[in-house]
C-alpha positions in Angstrom: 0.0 0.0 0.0 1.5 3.6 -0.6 2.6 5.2 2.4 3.7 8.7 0.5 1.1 11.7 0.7 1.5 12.9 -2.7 0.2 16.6 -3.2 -2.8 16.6 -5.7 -1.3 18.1 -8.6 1.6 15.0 -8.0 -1.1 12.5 -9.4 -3.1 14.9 -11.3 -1.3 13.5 -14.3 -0.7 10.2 -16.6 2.2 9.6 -18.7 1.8 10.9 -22.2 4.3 9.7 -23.4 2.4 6.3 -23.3 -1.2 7.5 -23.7 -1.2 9.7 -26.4 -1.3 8.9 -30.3 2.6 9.4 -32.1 1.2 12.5 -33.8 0.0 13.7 -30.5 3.1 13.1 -29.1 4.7 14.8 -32.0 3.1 17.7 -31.4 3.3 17.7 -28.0 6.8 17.8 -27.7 6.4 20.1 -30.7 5.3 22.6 -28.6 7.2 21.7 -25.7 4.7 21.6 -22.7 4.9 19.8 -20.0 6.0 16.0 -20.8 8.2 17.8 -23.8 10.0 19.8 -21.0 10.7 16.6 -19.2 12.2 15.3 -22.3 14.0 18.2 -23.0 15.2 18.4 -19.6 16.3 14.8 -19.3 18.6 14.8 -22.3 22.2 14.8 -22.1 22.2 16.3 -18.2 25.3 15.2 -16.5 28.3 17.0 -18.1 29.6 18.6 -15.3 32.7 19.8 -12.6 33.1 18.1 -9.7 34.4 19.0 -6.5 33.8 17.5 -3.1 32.8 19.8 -0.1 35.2 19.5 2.9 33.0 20.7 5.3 33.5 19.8 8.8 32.0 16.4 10.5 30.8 15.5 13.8 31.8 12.3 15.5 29.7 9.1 14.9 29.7 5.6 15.0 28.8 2.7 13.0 27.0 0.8 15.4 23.5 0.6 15.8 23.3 2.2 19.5 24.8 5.3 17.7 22.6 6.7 14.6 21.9 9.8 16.1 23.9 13.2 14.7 26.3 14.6 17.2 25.6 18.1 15.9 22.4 20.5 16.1 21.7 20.0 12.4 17.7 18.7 11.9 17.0 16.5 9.0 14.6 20.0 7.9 17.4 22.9 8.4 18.9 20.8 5.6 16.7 21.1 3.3 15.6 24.7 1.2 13.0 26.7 2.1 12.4 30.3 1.2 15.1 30.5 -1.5 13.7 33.5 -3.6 13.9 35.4 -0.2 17.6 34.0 0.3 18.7 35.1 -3.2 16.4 38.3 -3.2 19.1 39.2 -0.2 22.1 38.1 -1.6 25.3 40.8 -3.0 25.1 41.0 -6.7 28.3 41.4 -8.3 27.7 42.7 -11.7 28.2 46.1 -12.1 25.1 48.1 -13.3 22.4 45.5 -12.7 22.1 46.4 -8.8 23.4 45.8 -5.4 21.6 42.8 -4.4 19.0 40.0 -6.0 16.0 42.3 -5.5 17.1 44.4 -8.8 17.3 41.2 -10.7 14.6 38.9 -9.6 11.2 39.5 -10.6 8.6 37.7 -7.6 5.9 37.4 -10.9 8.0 35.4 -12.6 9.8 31.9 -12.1 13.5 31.4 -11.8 16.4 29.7 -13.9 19.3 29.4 -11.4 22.7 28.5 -12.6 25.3 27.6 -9.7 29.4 28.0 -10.9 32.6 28.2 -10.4 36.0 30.2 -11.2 37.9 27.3 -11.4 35.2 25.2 -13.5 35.9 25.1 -17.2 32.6 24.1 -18.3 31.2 26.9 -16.4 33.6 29.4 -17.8 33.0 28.6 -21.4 28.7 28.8 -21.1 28.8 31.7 -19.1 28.5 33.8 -22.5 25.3 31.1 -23.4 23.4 31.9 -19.9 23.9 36.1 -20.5 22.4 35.6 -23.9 19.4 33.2 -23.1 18.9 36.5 -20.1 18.6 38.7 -22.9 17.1 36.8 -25.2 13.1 38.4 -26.1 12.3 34.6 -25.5 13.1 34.6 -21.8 11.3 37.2 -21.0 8.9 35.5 -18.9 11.9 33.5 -16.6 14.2 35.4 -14.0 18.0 34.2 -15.2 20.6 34.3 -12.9 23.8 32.3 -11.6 25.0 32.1 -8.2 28.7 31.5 -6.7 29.5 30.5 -3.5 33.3 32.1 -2.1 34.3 29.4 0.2 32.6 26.1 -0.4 33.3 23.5 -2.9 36.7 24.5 -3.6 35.7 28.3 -4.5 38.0 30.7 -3.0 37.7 30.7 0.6 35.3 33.1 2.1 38.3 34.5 4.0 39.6 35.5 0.4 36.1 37.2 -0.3 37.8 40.0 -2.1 40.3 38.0 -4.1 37.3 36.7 -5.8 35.6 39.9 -6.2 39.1 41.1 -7.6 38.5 38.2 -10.0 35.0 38.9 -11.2 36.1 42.4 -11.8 38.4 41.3 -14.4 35.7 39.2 -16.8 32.6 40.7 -15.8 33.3 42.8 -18.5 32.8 40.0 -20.8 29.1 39.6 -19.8 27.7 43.1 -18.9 24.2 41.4 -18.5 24.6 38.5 -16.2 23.9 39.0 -12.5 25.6 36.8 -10.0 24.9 36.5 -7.0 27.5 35.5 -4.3 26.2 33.2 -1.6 29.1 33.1 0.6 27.5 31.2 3.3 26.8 27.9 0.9 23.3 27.5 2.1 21.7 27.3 -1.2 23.9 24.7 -2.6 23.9 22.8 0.6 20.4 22.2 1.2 20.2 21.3 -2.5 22.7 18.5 -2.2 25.0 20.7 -5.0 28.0 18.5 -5.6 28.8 19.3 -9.0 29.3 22.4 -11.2 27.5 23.5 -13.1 24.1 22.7 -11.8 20.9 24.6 -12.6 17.5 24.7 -9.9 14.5 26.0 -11.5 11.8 27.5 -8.9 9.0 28.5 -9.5 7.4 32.2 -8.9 6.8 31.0 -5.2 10.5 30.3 -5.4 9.4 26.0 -4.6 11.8 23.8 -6.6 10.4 22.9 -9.8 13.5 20.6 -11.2 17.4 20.2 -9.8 20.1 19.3 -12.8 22.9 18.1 -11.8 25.3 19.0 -14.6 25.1 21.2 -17.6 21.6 22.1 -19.7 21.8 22.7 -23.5 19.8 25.5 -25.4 17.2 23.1 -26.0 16.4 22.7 -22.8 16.8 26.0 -21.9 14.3 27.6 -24.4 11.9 24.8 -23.5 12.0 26.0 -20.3 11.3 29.7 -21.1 8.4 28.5 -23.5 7.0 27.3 -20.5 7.4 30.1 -18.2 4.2 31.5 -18.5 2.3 28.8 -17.0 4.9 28.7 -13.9 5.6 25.1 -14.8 2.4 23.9 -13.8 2.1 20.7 -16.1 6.0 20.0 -15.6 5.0 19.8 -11.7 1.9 18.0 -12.0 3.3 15.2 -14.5 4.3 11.7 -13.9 7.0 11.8 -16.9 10.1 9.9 -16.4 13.4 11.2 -17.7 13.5 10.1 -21.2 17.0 9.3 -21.2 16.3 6.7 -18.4 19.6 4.6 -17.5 18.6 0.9 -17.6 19.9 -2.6 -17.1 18.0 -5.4 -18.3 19.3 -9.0 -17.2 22.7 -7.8 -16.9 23.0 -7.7 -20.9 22.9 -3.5 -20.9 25.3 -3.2 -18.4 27.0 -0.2 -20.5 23.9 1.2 -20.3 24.3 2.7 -16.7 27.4 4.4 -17.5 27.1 8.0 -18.5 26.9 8.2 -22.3 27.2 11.8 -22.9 29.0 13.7 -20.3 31.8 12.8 -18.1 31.9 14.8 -14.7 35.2 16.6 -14.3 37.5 17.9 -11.3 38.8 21.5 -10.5 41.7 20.2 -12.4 40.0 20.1 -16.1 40.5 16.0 -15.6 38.0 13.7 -15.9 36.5 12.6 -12.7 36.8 8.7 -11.6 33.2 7.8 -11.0 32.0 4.5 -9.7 28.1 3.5 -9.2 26.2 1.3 -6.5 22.4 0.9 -6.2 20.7 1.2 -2.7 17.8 0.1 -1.5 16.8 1.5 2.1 13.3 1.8 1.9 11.4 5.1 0.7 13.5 6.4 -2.1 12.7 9.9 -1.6 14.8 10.1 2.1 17.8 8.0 0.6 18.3 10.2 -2.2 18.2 13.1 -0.7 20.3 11.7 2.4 23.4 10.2 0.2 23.3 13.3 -2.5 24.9 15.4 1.1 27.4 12.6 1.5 31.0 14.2 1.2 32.2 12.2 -2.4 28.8 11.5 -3.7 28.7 13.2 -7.4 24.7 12.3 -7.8 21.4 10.4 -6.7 18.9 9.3 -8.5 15.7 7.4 -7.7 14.7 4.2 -9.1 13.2 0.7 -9.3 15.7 -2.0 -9.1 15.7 -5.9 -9.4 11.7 -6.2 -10.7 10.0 -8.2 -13.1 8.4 -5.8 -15.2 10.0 -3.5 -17.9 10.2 0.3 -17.4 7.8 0.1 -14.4 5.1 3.0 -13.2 5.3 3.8 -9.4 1.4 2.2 -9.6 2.8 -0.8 -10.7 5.4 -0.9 -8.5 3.6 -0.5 -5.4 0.7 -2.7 -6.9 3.6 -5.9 -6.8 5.7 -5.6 -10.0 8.6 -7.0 -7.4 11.3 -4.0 -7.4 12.6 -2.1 -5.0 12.8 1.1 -4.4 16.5 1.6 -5.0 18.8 4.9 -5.5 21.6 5.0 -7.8 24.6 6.3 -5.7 27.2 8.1 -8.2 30.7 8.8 -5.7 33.9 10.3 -7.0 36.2 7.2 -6.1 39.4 9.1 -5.6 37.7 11.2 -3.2 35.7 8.3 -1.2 35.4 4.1 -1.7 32.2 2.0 -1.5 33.1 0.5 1.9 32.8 4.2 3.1 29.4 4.7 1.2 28.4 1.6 3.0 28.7 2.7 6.1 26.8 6.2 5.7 24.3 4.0 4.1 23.6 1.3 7.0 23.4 4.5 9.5 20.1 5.1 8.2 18.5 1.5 7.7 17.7 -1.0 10.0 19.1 -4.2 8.2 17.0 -6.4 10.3 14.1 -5.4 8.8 12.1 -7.5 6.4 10.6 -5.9 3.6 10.0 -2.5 5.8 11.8 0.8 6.9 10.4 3.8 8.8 6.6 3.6 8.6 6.9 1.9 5.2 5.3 -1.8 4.3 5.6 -3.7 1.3 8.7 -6.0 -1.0 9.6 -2.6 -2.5 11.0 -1.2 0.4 12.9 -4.2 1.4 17.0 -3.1 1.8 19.3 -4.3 -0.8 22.6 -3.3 -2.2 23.0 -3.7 -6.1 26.2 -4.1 -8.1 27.6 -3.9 -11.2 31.0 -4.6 -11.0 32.3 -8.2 -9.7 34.9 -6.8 -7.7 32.3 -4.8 -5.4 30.8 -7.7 -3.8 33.7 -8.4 -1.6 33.6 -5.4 -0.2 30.0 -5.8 0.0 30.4 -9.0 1.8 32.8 -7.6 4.0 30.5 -4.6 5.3 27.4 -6.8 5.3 29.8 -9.4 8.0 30.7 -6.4 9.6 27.0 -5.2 10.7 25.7 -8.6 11.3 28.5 -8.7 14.2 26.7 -5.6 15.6 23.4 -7.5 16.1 21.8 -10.7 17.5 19.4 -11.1 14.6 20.0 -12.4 11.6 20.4 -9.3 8.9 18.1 -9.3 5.6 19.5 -7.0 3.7 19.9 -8.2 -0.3 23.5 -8.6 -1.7 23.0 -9.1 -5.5 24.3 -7.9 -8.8 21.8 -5.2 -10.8 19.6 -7.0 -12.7 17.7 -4.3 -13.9 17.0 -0.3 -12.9 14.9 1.8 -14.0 14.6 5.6 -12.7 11.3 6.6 -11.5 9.1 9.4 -12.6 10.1 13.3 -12.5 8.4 13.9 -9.2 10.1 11.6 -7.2 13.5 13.0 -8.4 14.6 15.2 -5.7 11.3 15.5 -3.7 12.2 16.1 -0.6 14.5 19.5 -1.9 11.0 20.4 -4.1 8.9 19.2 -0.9 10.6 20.5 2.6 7.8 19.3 4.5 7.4 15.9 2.7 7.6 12.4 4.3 11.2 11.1 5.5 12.6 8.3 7.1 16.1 9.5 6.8 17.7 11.8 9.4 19.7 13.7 6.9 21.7 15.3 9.1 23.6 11.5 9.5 25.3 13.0 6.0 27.5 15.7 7.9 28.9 13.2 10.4 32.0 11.1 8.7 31.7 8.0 9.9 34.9 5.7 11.8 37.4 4.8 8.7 36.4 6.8 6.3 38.1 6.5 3.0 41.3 8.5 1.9 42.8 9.8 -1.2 43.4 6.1 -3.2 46.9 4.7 -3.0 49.1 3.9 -6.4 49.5 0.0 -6.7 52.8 -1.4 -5.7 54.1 -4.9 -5.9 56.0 -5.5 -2.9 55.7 -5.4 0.8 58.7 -2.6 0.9 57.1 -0.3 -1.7 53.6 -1.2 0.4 55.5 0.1 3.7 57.6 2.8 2.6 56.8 5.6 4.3 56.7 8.1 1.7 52.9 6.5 0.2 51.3 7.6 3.3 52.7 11.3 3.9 50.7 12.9 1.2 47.5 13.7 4.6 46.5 17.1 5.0 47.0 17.8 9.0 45.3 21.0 8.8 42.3 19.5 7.7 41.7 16.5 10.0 39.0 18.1 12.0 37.1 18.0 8.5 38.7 14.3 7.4 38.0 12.9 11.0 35.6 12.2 13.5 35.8 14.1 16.6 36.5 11.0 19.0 39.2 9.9 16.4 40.6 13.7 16.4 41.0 13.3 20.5 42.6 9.9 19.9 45.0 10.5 17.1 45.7 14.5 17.6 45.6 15.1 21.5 46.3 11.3 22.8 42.6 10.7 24.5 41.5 7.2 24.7 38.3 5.3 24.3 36.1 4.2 26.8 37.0 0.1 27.7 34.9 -2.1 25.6 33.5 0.7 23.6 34.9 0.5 20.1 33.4 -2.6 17.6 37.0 -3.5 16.7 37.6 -4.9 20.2 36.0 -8.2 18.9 36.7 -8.0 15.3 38.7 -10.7 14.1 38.3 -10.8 10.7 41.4 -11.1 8.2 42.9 -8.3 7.0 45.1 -5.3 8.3 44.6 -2.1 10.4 46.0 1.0 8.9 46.3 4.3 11.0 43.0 6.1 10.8 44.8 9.8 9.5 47.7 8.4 6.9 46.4 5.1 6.1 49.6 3.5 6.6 49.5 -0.2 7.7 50.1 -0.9 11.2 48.9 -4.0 12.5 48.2 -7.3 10.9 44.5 -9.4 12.2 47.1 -12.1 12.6 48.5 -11.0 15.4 45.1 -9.6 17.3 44.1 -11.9 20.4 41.7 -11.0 23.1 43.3 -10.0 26.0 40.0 -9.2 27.7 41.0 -5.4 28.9 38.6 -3.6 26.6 41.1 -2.5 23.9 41.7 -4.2 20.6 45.0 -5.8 21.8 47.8 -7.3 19.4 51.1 -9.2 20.1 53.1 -7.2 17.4 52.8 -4.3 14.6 53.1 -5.6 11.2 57.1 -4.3 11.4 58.6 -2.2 13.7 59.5 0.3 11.7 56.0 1.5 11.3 55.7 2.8 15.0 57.6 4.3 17.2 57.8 4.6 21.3 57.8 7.0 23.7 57.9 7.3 27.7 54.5 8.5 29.0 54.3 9.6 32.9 50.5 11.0 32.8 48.5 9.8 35.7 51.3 9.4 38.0 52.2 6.0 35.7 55.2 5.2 33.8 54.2 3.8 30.9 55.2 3.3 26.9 52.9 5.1 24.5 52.5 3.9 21.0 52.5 6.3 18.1 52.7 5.8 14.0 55.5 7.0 12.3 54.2 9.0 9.4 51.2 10.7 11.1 52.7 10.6 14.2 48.9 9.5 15.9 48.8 8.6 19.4 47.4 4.9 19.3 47.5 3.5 22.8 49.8 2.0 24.8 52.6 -1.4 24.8 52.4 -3.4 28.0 54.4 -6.5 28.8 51.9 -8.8 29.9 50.8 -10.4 26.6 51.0 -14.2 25.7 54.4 -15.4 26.5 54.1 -17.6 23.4 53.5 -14.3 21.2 56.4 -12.7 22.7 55.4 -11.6 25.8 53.7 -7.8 24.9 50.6 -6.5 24.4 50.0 -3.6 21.9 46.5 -2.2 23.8 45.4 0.4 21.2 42.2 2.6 20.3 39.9 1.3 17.9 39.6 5.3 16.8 43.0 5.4 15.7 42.5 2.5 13.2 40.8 1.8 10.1 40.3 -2.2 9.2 40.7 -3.0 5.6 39.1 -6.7 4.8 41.6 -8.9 3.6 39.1 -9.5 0.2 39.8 -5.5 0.0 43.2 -4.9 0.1 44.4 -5.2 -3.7 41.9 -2.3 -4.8 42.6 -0.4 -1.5 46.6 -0.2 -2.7 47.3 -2.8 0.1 47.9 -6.2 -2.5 51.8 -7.1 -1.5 50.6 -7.4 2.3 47.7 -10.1 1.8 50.1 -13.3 1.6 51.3 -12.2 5.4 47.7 -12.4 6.5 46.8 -15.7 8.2 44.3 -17.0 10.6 44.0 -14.9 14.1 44.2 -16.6 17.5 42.3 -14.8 19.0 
């Protein structure tokens, strides 16, 4: 049965696309109303710059006790609301059109936005496009604008205000006619999930989002947009269109179907971003999107029905039993994050002992599934899936499969929650701004022997000034200002699966799951580090003891303590140190993670 309170106007209107005759259809998107703008708009969306937002985290854990954001953030202060009255009050940096967004905005009309950067090429070379479409007679019913944002998503810092002011002064020139807007707080692209530049939001005159793009639009789109002005969208809002470009994979023989077939997302560098795709299933797909589309890495979400037995599904038919699930396609820059990491922002916000329900929702298409397309990505799958059954006494349901099929879901459902503030959620969103324990680093360059995979120089490339962004605040105190974990606190205590232990800040490998035993004191505790070399000592006199404090020797992190009381048949010592300074890897993991030389020294623990 359908949980979701869809506003009227949501279910006003039937596909017609599939109803009408070819010549109506002809002539429909002929005159590009509604269903023709969602054709329009669907085509050829994703070209666009990528840069990943390094905005601080809170602390958090990945166990179940913990799923509750250590900040002040509310799953609704993330999400827009009142944006024509944001950018109404935003600076306006183009010379001659006005101070602020008041003398550019127009509240009769509705609103093209178009969010950029300096440093993004693609942006650069359309800015000339967007002043003409401003100009252009045809536009005349649709507010155009752009926004910036000094400070966030690799923009100069807000700190550096007037070096980018200083900047603008010196193309402006080049497009007389365009306002922009500077936003130096972020908010707007925030609470939109903006990951990626250029990305376009068009509101309507009550400033509510009509459509988000993720990437570039073409003058087709555009001027079906402004064609459509008049009516403030009304049919694009009320329609049940689905993108006409729709990814699919049928059966597993369209796999190159999913990938993007024409754009490519790039860096602040010009270069072509590494992107890697995994399909989500958490329940209601409208809290899932809109949760992993804030998740530091994430390039895009979309909404969809996975692994069903019809083709092209309705959302009727899929709540009616056509067997798929409601699934999100999870887009992640993979030199910025890894799937392991996407995993565990992912099983924050489902309960994987569910069956076939999450939040208030009922029914097989909200069961919880993760879907994959590549071979490789089932290990670490596995691996993640191992790791959260050992947080729980029942039996976990959550699917492990590769993508059979996908299929994204109608117009409306894309983005809902940013287009509906109020709407239903079972998500706590605010789960996105907390970086959860062993979260991924920049990738590693392959090597093929255990020296090159030790050698200190791989790891020494961390930022230190930016681990209060990169790290959680319990592993911060841990690593940065030698605090330790409460006793029996951290899951890693009784983790003894194989694979190696890196240190949480450099990534560079410290102890081997071979050589972890329980020692019973609340700590993970090992006999040995995987070689000397990779810590060092030092005498530590706090607390009126005498004791020998462990640190790693590229980052220099604090990781506990070596005592001599460990099995005499071990070699006598006991390495007691904080699970917070370590990241596991999964032994199945290691060759993609830039750890392959060390796997052959992995063997059974004793624990």
């Amino acid at each position: 049965m359908p949980h979701k309170k869809i506003r009227h106007n949501d279910r006003s209107h039937t596909n017609k696309l599939a109803t009408d005759s070819p010549r109506d259809s002809s002539r429909w998107l002929k005159n590009i109303s509604a269903v023709g703008v969602t054709t329009v708009l669907s085509a050829g969306i994703l070209v666009a710059c990528g840069q990943m937002s390094s905005a601080e985290s809170n602390a958090s854990s990945t166990t179940k006790s913990a799923k509750k954001n250590s900040g002040m953030t509310s799953s609704r202060d993330m999400l827009p609301s009142d944006m024509l009255g944001q950018m109404r009050a935003l600076p306006q940096l183009t010379k001659g059109l006005g101070d602020t967004g008041t003398a550019i905005i127009d509240p009769n009309k509705p609103t093209l936005i178009k969010f950029w950067a300096s440093w993004c090429p693609l942006c650069l070379g359309t800015l000339a496009e967007t002043q003409e479409w401003r100009t252009d007679p045809k536009f005349a019913d649709l507010n155009v604008v752009t926004v910036v944002s000094p400070g966030h998503l690799n923009e100069k810092a807000d700190s550096d205000f007037s070096t980018f002011s200083t900047w603008y002064a010196g193309v402006q020139a080049d497009y007389p006619k365009l306002p922009v807007l500077s936003d130096a707080s972020g908010e707007l692209i925030n609470k939109l999930g903006v990951q990626v530049y250029p990305s376009w939001a068009i509101l309507d005159k009550s400033g509510n989002l009509v459509h988000l793009v993720k990437g570039n639009i073409s003058a087709e789109q555009a001027y079906a947009l402004a064609e459509n002005a008049n009516n403030d969208f009304a049919e694009l809002k009320a329609g049940s269109a689905k993108p006409a470009n729709a990814q699919t994979v049928d059966n597993n023989s369209k796999i190159e179907t999913i990938k993007q077939k024409d754009g490519v997302y790039y860096n602040d560098k010009g270069k072509a971003i590494n992107t890697r795709s995994i399909y989500l299933a958490g329940g209601c797909f409208w809290g899932v999107e809109a949760y992993m589309e804030r998740v530091e890495g994430v390039v895009d979400a979309v909404s969809g029905y996975a692994n069903g037995d019809t083709a092209n599904p309705s959302y009727e038919q899929v709540i009616r039993g056509s067997g798929h699930a409601e699934a999100v396609k999870v887009t992640y820059d993979a030199d910025k994050t890894d799937l392991d990491t996407i995993l565990k922002y992912y099983f924050r916000v489902i309960d994987p002992t569910s069956l076939n329900k999450q939040g208030n929702d009922r029914g097989v298409q909200y069961r919880s599934g993760v879907y994959y397309t590549d071979k490789e990505d089932k290990a670490v799958i596995d691996a993640a899936l191992k790791r959260v059954q050992s947080q729980y006494k029942q039996k976990i349901v959550v699917e492990n499969e590769p993508l059979d099929n996908f299929y994204l879901a109608e117009m409306y459902h894309q983005d809902y929650l940013a287009k509906n503030p109020n709407g239903y959620c079972h998500v706590d969103l605010s789960l996105a701004d907390d970086k959860p324990e062993g979260a991924a680093r920049t990738k590693l360059a392959p090597v093929s022997t255990v020296a090159e995979t030790l050698n200190p120089k791989r790891y020494a490339g961390f930022d230190k000034g930016a681990l209060k962004n990169t790290l959680t605040k319990a592993q911060y105190n841990i690593t940065q200002d030698a605090g330790t974990e409460r006793a029996f606190s951290h899951e890693y205590d009784n983790l003894f699966a194989p694979g190696i232990y890196v240190d949480v800040v450099s990534g560079e490998p410290l102890f081997l799951s071979t050589d972890k035993y329980q020692s019973g004191c609340g700590w993970p505790s090992f006999t040995k580090p995987i070689d000397m070399q990779v810590i060092t000592q030092h005498e530590d006199t706090a607390f009126n003891m005498v004791r020998t404090e462990v640190r790693s020797r590229v980052a220099d992190s604090h990781l506990g303590h070596v005592f001599p009381d460990g099995p005499k048949d071990r070699g006598g010592l006991r390495y007691c140190i904080n699970g917070g300074a370590l990241q596991f890897i999964p032994v199945d993991v290691m060759p993609q993670s830039g750890y392959a030389p060390l796997v052959k020294l992995v063997k059974p623990a004793k624990p």
